[in-house]
Steps between C-alpha positions, in 0.01 A plus 500: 500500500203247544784236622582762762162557579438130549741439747414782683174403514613101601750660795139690621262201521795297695570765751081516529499141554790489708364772759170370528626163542722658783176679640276167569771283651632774751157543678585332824151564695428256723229309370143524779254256448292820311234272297612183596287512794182421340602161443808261502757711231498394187727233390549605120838486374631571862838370512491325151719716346822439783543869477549571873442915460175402429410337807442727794733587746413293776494148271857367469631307153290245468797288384643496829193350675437169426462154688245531761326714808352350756286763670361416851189709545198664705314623198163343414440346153409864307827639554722220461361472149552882454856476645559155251356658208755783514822298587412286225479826232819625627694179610350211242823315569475474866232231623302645835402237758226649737498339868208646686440573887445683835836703530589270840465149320763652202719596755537208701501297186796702385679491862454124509582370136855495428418369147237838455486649194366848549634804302252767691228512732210723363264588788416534874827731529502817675690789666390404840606187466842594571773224483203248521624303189868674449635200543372322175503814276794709363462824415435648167407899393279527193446631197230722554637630844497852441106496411416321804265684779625262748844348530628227741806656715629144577522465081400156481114530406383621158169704588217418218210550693300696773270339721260606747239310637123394555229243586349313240120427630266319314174745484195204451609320799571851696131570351376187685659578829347853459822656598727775297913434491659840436834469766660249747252643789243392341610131473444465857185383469363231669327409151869435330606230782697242300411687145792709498863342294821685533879369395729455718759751561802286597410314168375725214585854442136580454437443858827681692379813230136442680661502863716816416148677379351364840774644720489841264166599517261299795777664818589850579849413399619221318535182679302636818338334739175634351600319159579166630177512719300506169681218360465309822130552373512395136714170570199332610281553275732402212618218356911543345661301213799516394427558129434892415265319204293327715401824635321629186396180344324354827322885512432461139377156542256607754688284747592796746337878512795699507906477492770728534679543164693678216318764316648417200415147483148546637452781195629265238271241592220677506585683182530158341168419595510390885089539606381633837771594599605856591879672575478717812773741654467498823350839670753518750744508247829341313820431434728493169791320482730444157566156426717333267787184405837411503791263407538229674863433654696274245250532223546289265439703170578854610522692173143408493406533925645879403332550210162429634540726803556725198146439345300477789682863613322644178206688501384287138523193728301691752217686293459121314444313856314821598247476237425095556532522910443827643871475640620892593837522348778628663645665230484876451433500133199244556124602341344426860173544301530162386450371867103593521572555848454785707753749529697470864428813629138372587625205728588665770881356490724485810834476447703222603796544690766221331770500701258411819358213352819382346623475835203374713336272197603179726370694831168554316456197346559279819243718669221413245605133512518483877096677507385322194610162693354664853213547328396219276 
């Protein structure tokens, strides 16, 4: 009797085992960031044990990515380090070169180098871009698709981030003019002449973002007469560059008063310490506009150009960059808390009609260059 007893009782604590065992590895939900977006996630026996159900959904077996990425990018220094940190935890077989500039020098550098090396292009990419860079790109869907708030028809971009946009004006030399910077009307002012930086727009994607917000907000309709009549005001007092990180650094520097920025970028460096300087939203209002990356044409490692599409398509990736550079993620499932910025509804946004400027981007951008030469 106690031998029948005992293997009834060994036959109970198997099936026990076995169904709770059965329990934990069926949960499929998709892992969101949750915590991880109070600092980089934690690398702790992520990936060590080569189990791949551990890993979550949108990270592929990190046995099949290995070699190298090269990763052409727009991102300042904060979130490259966020975005290396977590390819490394996942992918610590797979080496990631970073290449860093405005949107227009990667592009050309990829059009004009046969011997280029770049897997993706992370940066500077938008809807209204429209075919604008087709042509060295392929197209890719990712991961985290479904949870995206903003999706690129076309299906070649990989949205990670939401911009809208804002002058960065540095408040003890606005002090000294005795002058107060709260929209574009108010940088005509005869006090800003030659103080005022802003990027170029057929160069950086900082400043065609800054001439859509322009053309939105200062006309009765966008790209009116009334619009361009306030830019053919602003060109002359400004000074353009072709770098969108001159614009903040030269403001920060003390170098210029005010420049026509990212919010995100502006936020980050002030959050990291950047002194009199402020972030405003202009009191006209905005603009928001998802940005993202994608594969370049011919990649040369594209398990790994696919599976970082795949990370930066999380909300984890998101809430970590979120939480070191105020960057609005794109993601659905994001903790937009984490941004410290204000929520959209008080900008004032005007939405942007894509198709329009997809298909008059050159139209636009050889009238500023024909008035900006006129002019200066």
């Amino acid at each position: 009797m106690k031998k029948f007893l005992s293997i009834l009782l060994t036959l109970a604590l198997a099936f026990s085992l076995t169904a709770c065992g059965s329990g934990n590895s069926g949960d499929s939900s998709p892992t969101t960031g949750g915590d991880s977006g109070t600092s980089t996630p934690s690398t702790d026996g992520a990936g060590d044990s080569g189990n791949e159900s551990e890993l979550p959904y949108y990270v592929s077996d990190p046995s099949t990515i290995t070699g190298k990425i090269t990763v052409y990018t727009t991102m300042e220094e904060t979130q490259q380090e966020v975005l290396v940190d977590m390819w490394n935890k996942y992918y610590p077989d797979c080496e990631i070169e970073i290449q860093a500039d405005s949107v227009g020098t990667l592009a050309t550098r990829i059009r004009g180098d046969e011997q280029c090396d770049a897997d993706v292009v992370i940066g500077g990419m938008f809807a209204a871009d429209g075919d604008t860079y087709h042509d060295i790109l392929q197209p890719y869907t990712a991961a985290c698709d479904a949870e995206q708030l903003y999706h690129d028809e076309s299906g070649y971009y990989t949205f990670y981030d939401v911009q809208v946009m804002c002058l960065i004006v540095n408040t003890a030399l606005e002090s000294q003019l005795g002058i107060e910077i709260k929209g574009y009307s108010d940088l005509l002012n005869d006090a800003l002449n030659g103080k005022i930086i802003l990027a170029a727009p057929d160069s950086t994607s900082s400043g065609w973002r800054q001439v859509q917000t322009i053309l939105a907000v200062m006309g009765d309709e966008f790209d009116d007469d009334k619009s361009w009549d306030y830019v053919s005001k602003l060109m002359p007092l400004s000074f353009s560059t072709t770098s969108s990180k001159d614009v903040y650094n030269l403001v920060i520097n003390g170098e210029y008063v005010a420049g026509l920025s990212y919010e995100s970028t502006v936020a980050a460096l002030i959050n990291d310490g950047a002194s009199d300087v402020e972030c405003i939203y202009m009191s006209e209002g905005n603009t928001a506009m998802a940005g993202g990356a994608a594969i370049v044409k011919d990649a040369p490692n594209l398990p790994a150009a696919q599976a970082m599409m795949d990370l930066l398509s999380s909300a984890e990736f998101q809430d970590a960059r979120a939480a070191v550079s105020a960057g609005r993620g794109s993601n659905g499932q994001c903790d937009l808390s984490l941004c410290g910025l204000p929520d959209d509804s008080t900008l004032g946004l005007v939405d942007l009609d894509f198709e329009y400027l997809a298909a008059n981007k050159s139209a636009i951008m050889d009238k500023w260059n024909s008035m900006w030469a006129e002019l200066h």
